[in-house]
Residue frames as qw, qx, qy, qz and C-alpha x, y, z in Angstrom:
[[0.398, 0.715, -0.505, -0.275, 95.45, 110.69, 96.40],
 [0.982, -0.085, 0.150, -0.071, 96.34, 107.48, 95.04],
 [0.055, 0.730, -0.667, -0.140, 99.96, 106.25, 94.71],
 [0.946, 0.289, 0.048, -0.141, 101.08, 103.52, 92.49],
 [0.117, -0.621, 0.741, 0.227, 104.39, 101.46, 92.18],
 [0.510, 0.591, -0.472, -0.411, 105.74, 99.16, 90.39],
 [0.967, 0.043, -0.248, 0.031, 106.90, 95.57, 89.88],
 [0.236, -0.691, 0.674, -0.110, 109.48, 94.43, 92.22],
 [0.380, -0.402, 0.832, 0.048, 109.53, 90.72, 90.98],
 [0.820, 0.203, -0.211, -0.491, 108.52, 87.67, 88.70],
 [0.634, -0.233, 0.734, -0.068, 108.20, 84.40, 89.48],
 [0.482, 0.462, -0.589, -0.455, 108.90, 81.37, 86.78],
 [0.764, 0.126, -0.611, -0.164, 108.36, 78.03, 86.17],
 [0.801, -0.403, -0.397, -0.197, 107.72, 77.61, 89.48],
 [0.698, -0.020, -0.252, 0.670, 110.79, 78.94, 91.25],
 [0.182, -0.931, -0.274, 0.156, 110.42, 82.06, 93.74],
 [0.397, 0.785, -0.187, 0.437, 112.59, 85.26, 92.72],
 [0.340, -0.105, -0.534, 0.767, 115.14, 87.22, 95.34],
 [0.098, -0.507, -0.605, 0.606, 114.19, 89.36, 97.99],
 [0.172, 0.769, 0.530, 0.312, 111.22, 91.79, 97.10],
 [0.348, 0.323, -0.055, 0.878, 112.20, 95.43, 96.56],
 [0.052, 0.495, 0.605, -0.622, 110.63, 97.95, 98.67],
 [0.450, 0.335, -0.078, -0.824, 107.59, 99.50, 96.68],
 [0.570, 0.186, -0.559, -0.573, 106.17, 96.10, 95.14],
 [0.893, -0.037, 0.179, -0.412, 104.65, 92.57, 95.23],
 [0.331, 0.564, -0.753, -0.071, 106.38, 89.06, 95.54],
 [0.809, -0.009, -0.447, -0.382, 105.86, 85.72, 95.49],
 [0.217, -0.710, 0.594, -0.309, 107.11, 83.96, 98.68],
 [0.380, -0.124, 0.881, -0.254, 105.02, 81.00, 99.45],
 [0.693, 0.129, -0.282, -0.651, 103.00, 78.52, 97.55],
 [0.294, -0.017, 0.937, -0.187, 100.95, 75.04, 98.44],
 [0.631, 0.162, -0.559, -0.514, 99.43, 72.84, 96.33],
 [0.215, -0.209, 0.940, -0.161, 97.58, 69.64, 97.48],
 [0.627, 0.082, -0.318, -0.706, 95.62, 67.65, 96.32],
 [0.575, -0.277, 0.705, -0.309, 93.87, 64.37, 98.86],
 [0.146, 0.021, -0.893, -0.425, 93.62, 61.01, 96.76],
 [0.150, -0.390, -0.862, 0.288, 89.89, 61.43, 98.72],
 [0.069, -0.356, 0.080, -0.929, 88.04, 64.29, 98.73],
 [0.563, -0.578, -0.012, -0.591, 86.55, 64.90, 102.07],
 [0.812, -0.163, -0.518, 0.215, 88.49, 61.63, 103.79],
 [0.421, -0.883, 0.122, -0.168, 89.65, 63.15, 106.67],
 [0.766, -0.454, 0.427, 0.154, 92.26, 60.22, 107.37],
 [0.751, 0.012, 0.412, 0.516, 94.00, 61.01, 104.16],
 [0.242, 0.958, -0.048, 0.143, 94.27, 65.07, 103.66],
 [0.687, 0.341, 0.113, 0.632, 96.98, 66.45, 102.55],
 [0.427, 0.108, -0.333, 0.834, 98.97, 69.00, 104.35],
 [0.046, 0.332, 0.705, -0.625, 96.00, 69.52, 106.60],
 [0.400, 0.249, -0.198, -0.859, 93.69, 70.26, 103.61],
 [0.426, 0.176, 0.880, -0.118, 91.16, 67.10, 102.89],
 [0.489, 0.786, 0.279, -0.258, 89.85, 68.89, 99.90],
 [0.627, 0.147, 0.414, 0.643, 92.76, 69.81, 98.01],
 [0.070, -0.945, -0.306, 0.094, 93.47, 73.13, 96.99],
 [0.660, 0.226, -0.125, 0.705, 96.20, 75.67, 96.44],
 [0.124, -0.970, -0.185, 0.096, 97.64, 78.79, 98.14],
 [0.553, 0.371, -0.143, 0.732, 100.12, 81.35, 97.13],
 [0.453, -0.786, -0.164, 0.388, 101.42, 84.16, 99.88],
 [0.353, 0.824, 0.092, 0.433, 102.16, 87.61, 98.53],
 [0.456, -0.547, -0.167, 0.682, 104.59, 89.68, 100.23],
 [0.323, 0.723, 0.304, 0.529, 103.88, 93.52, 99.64],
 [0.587, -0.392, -0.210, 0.677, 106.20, 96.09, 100.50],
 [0.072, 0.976, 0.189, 0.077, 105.74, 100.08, 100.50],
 [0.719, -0.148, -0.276, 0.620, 108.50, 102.00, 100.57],
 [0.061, 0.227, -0.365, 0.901, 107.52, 104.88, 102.08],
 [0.648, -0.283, 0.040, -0.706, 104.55, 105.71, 105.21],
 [0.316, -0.005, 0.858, -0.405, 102.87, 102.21, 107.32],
 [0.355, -0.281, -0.771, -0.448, 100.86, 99.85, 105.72],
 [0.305, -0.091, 0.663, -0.678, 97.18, 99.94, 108.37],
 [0.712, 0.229, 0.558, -0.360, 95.14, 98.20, 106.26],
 [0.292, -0.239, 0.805, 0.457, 94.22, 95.87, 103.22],
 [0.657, 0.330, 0.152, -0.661, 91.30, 96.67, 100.93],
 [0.393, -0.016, 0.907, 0.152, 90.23, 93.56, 99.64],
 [0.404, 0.679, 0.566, -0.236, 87.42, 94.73, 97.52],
 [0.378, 0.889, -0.072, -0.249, 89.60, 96.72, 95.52],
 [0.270, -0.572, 0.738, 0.236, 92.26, 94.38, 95.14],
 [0.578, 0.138, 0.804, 0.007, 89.92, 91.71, 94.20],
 [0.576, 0.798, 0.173, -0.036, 88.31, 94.01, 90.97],
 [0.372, 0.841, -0.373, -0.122, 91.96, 94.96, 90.00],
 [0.396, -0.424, 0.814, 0.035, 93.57, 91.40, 89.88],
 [0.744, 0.364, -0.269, -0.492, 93.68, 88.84, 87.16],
 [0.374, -0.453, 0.807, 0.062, 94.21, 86.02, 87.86],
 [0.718, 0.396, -0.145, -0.553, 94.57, 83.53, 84.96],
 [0.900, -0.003, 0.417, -0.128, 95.08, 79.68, 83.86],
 [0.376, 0.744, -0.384, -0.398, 98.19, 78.70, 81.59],
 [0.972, 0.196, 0.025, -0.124, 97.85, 76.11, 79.34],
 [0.817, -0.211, 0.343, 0.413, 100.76, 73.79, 78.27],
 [0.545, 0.420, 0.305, 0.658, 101.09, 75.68, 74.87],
 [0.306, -0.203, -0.358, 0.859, 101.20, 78.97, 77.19],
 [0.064, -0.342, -0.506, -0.790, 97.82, 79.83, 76.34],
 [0.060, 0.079, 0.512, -0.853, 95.78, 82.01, 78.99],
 [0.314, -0.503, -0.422, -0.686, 92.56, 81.96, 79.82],
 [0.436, -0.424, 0.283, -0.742, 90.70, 83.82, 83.35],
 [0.218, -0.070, -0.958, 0.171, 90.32, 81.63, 86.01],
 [0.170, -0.592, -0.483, -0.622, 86.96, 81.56, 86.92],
 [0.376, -0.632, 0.107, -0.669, 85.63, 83.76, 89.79],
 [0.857, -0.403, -0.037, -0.320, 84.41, 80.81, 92.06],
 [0.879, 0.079, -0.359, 0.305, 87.92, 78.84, 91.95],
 [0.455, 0.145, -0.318, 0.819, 90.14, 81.56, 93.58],
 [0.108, -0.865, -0.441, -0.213, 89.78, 83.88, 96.39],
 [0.063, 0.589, -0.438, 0.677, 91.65, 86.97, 98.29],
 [0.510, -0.447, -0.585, 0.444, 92.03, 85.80, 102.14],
 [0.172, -0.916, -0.347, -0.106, 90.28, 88.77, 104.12],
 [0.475, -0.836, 0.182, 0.204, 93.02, 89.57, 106.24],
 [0.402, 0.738, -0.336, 0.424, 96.71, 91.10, 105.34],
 [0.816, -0.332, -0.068, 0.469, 99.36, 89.83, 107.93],
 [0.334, 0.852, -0.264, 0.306, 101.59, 93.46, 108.63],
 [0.717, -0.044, -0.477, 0.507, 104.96, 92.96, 109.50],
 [0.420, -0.786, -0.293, 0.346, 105.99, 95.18, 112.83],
 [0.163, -0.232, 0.108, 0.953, 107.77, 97.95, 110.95],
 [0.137, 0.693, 0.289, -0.646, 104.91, 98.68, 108.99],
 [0.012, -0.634, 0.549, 0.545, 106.41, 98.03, 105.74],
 [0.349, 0.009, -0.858, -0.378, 105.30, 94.71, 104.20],
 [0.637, 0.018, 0.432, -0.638, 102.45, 92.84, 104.67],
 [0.169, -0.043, 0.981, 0.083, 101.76, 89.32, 103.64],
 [0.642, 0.310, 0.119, -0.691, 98.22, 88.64, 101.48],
 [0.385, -0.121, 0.896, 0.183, 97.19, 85.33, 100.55],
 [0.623, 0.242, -0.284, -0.688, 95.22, 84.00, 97.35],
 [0.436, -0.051, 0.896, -0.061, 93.54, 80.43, 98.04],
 [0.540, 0.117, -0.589, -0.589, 91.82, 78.17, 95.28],
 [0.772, -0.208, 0.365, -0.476, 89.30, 76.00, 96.45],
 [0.924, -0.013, 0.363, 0.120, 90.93, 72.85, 94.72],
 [0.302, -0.620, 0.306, 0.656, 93.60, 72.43, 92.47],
 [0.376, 0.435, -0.359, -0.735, 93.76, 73.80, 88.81],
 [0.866, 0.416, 0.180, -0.211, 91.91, 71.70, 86.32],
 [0.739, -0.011, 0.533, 0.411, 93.81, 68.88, 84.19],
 [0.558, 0.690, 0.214, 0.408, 95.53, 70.59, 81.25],
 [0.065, 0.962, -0.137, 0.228, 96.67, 73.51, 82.90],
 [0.712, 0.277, -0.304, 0.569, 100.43, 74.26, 83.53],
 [0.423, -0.009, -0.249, 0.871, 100.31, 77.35, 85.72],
 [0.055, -0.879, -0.418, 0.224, 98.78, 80.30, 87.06],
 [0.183, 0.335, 0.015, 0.924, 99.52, 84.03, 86.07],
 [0.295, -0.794, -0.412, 0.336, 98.49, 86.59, 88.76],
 [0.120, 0.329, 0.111, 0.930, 98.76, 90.48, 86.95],
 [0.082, -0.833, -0.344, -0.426, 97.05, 93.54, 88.09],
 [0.165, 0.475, -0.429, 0.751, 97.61, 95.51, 91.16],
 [0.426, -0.623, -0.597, 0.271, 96.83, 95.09, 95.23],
 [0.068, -0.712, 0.025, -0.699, 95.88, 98.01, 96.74],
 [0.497, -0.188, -0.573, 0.624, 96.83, 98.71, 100.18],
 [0.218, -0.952, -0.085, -0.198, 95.69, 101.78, 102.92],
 [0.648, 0.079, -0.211, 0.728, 98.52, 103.54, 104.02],
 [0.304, -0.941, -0.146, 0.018, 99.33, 106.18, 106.29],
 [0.498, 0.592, -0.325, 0.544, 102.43, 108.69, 106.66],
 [0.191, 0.267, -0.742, 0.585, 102.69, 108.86, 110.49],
 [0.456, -0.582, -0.662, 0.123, 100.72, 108.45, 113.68],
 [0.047, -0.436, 0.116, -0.891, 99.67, 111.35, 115.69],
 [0.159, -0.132, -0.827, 0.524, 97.63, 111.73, 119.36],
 [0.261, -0.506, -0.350, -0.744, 94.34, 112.91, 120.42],
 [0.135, -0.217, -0.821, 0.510, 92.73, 113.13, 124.03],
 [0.250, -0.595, -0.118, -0.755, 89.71, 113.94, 125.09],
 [0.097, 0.170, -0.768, 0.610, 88.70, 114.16, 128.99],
 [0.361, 0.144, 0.521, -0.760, 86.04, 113.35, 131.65],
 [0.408, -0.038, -0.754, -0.513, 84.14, 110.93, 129.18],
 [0.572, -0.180, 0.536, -0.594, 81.35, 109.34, 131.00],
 [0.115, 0.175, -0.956, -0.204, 81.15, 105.50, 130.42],
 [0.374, 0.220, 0.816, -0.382, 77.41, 104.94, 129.73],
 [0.423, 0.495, 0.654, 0.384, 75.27, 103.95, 126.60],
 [0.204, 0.850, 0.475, 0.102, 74.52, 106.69, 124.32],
 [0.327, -0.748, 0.125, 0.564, 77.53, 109.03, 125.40],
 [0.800, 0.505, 0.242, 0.216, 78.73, 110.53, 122.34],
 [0.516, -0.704, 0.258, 0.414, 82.49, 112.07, 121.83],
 [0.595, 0.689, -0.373, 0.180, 84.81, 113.02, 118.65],
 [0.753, -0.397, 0.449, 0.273, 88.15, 110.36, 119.39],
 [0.435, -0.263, 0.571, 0.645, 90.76, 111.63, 116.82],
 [0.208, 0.137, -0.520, -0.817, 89.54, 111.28, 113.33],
 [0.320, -0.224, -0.901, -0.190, 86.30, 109.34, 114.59],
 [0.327, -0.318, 0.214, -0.864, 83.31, 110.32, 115.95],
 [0.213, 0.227, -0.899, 0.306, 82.14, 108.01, 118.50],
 [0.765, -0.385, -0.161, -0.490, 78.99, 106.64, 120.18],
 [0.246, -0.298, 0.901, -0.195, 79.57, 104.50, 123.76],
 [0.687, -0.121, -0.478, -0.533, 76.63, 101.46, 122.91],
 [0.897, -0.289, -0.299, -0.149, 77.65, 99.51, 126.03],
 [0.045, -0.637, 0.612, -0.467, 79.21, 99.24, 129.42],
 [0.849, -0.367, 0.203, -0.322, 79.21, 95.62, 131.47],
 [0.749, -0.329, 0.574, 0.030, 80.14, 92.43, 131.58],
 [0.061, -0.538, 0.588, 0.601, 81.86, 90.90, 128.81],
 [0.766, 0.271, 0.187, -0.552, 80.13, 89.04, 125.94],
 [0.917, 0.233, -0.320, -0.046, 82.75, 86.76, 125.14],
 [0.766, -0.635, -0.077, 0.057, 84.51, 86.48, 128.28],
 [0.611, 0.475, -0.371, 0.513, 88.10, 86.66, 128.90],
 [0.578, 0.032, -0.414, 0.702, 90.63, 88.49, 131.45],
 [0.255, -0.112, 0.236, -0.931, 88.67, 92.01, 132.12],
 [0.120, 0.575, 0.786, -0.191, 85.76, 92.19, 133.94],
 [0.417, 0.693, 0.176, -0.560, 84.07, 95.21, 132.27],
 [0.519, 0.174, 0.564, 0.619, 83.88, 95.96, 128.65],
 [0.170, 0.649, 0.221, -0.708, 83.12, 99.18, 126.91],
 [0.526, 0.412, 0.665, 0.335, 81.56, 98.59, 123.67],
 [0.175, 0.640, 0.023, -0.748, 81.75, 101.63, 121.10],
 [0.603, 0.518, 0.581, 0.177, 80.16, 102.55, 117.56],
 [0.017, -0.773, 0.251, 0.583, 82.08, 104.65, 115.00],
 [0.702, 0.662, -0.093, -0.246, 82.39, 104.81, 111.25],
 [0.881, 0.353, -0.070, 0.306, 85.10, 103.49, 108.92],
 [0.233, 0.749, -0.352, 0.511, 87.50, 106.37, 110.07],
 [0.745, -0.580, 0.229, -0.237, 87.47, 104.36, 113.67],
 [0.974, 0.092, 0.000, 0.206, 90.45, 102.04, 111.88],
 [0.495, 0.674, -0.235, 0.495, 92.60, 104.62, 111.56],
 [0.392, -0.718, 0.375, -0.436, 92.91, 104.45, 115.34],
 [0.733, 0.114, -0.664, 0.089, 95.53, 101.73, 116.04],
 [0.390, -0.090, -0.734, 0.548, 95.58, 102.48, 120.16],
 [0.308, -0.799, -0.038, -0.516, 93.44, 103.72, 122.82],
 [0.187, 0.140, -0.731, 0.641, 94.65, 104.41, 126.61],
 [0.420, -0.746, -0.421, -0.300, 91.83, 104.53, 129.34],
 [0.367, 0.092, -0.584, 0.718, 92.87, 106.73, 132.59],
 [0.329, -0.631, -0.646, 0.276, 90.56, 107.17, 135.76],
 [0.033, 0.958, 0.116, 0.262, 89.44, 110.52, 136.69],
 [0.481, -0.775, 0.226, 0.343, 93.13, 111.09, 138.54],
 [0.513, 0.677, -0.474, -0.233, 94.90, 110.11, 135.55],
 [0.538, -0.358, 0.758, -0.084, 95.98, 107.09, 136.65],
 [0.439, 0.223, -0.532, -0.689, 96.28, 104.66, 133.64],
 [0.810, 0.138, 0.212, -0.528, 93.10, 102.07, 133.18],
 [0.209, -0.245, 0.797, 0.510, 94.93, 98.73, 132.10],
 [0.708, 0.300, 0.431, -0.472, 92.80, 97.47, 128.86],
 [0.264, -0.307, 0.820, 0.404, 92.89, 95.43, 125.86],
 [0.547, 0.310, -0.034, -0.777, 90.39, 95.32, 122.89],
 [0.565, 0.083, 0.773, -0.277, 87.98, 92.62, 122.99],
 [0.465, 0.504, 0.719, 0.112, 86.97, 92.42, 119.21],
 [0.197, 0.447, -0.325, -0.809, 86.39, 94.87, 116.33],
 [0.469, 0.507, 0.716, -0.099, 82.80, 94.16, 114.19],
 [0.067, 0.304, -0.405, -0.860, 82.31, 95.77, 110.73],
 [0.459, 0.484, 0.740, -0.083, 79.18, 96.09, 108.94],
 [0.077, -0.158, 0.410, 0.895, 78.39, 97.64, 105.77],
 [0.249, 0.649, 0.701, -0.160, 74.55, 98.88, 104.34],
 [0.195, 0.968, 0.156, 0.008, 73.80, 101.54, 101.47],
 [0.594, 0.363, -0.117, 0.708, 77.72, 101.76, 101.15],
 [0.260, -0.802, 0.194, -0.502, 77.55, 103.26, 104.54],
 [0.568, 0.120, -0.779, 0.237, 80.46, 101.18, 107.03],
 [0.694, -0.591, -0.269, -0.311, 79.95, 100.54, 110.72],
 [0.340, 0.339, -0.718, 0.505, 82.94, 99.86, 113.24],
 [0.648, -0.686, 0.262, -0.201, 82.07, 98.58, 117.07],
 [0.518, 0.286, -0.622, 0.512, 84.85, 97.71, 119.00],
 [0.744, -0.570, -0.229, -0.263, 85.09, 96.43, 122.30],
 [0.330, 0.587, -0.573, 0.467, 87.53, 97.03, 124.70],
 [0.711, -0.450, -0.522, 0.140, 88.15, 94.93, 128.17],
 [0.080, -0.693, 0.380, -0.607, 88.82, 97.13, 131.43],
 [0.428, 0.072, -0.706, 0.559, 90.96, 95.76, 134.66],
 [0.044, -0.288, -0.562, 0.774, 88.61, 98.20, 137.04],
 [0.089, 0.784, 0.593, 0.160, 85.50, 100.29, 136.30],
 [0.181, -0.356, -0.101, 0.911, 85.24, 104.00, 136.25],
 [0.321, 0.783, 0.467, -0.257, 82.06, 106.00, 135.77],
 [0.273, 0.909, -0.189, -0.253, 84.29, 109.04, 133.87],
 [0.783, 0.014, 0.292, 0.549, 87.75, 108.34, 131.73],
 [0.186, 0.776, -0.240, -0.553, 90.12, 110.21, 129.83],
 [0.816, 0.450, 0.277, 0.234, 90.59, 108.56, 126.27],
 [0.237, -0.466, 0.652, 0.549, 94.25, 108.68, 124.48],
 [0.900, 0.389, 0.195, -0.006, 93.99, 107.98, 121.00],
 [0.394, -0.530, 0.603, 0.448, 97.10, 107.03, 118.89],
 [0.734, 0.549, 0.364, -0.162, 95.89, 107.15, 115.19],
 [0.497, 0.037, 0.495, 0.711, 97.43, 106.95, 111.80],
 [0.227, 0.782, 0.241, -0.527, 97.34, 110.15, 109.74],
 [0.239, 0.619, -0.495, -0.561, 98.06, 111.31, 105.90],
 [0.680, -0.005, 0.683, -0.266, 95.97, 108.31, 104.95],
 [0.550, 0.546, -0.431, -0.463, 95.99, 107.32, 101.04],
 [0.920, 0.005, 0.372, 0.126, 95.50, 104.18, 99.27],
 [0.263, -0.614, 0.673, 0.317, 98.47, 102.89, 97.64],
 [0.854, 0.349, 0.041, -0.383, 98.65, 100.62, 94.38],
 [0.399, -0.355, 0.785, 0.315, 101.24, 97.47, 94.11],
 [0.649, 0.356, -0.358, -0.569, 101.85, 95.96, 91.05],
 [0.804, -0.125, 0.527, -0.244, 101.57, 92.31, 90.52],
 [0.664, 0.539, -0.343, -0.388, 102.94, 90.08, 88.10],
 [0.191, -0.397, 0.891, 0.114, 104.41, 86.43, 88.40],
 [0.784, 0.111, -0.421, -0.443, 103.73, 83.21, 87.20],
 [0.327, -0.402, 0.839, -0.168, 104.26, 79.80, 88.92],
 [0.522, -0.021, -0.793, -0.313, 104.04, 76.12, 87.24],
 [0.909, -0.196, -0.043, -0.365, 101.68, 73.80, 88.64],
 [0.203, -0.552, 0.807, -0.045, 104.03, 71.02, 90.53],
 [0.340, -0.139, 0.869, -0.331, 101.88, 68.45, 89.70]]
């Protein structure tokens, strides 16, 4: 089920609103630069040598934990559009503006930062940007445990973890080094996100420190992939797996509306 809220702010003539309400979308941050060079290196502009703008959403739920940001469905229900001096609008095109992949959540779980960048800045004439439509968000209403025991750690093992059904694909050294010597590489669908912790504990229970080494996504035939790689402090042929996942999962629709002038 999908759940939709409302405006919680509008920005004007270039001037950011008050604090955003819980259930909506607001305008926090925005940069504009533009290098008297494009491409000089020894004369970009606030560490951009291309010129360019970015605005930084702050979207707040107010109920459940933001766990994720669906950029594909934010990007088809956003408009983002060009306003002229005589406040006439027209779409900006496709190629100028994009969604930044990643969503920045804060540590309650509640807002989450999302950024829109423009590869240079608006074309001469325009006054402003309008940004309408709605971000969508995944959300989740609590977190909940799962265990399973006596796992053996070697390629091909396969195991239901929580809401995810699991393949190991690899057990060695690490493939982009770091702090653990082992790594246990696993392969599990899209429903493998909804697992924000695992524990590892030796066949005494004893707990396995570890720390996940990476997280790959692939999509094909609208069918998703997840491996994830996790570093282990020690080896152990068997484990018990903890999971700590997010449950009552549903995507969530903010609305969007502000405007901001062009400074320049």
């Amino acid at each position: 089920m999908k759940r939709a809220l409302g405006l919680a702010a509008v920005v004007l003539a270039g001037c950011f609103g008050n604090a955003v309400a819980a259930g909506g979308v607001a305008l926090v941050g925005a940069q504009f630069s533009q290098p008297p060079y494009n491409g000089d290196t020894s004369l970009s502009v606030l560490n951009n040598m291309r010129g360019g703008a970015k605005l930084v959403l702050l979207a707040t739920v107010d109920s459940g934990s933001i766990i994720d940001f669906d950029r594909t469905a934010s990007a088809a229900k956003l408009k983002v559009n060009y306003v002229a001096k005589d406040g006439r609008e027209t779409p900006a095109p496709g190629g100028d503006y994009s969604l930044w992949p990643f969503a920045t959540v804060g540590k309650d779980g509640k807002s989450a930062l999302v950024e829109i960048h423009f590869k240079s800045m608006p074309p001469a004439g325009v006054e402003g940007i309008h940004v309408s439509g709605q971000l969508v968000l995944t959300t989740a209403a609590s977190l909940a445990t799962a265990q399973v025991k006596d796992v053996p750690l070697r390629k091909g093992e396969k195991f239901t973890l929580g809401p995810a059904a699991v393949e190991v694909t690899g057990v060695g050294k690490p493939r982009l080094g770091g702090n653990f010597p082992v790594e246990v590489r696993m392969k599990s669908d899209e429903h493998f996100k909804r697992i924000r912790k695992v524990e590892f504990f030796d066949p005494k229970g004893v707990p396995i420190e570890s720390s996940k080494a990476g997280t790959w996504t692939m999509g094909f035939g609208g069918v998703t992939s997840v491996e994830t790689g996790f570093g282990l402090r020690r080896q152990a042929d068997r484990v018990t797996l903890k999971a700590h996942y997010w449950q009552g999962v549903d995507s969530t629709d903010l609305a969007v509306d502000f405007r901001i002038r062009r400074p320049f």
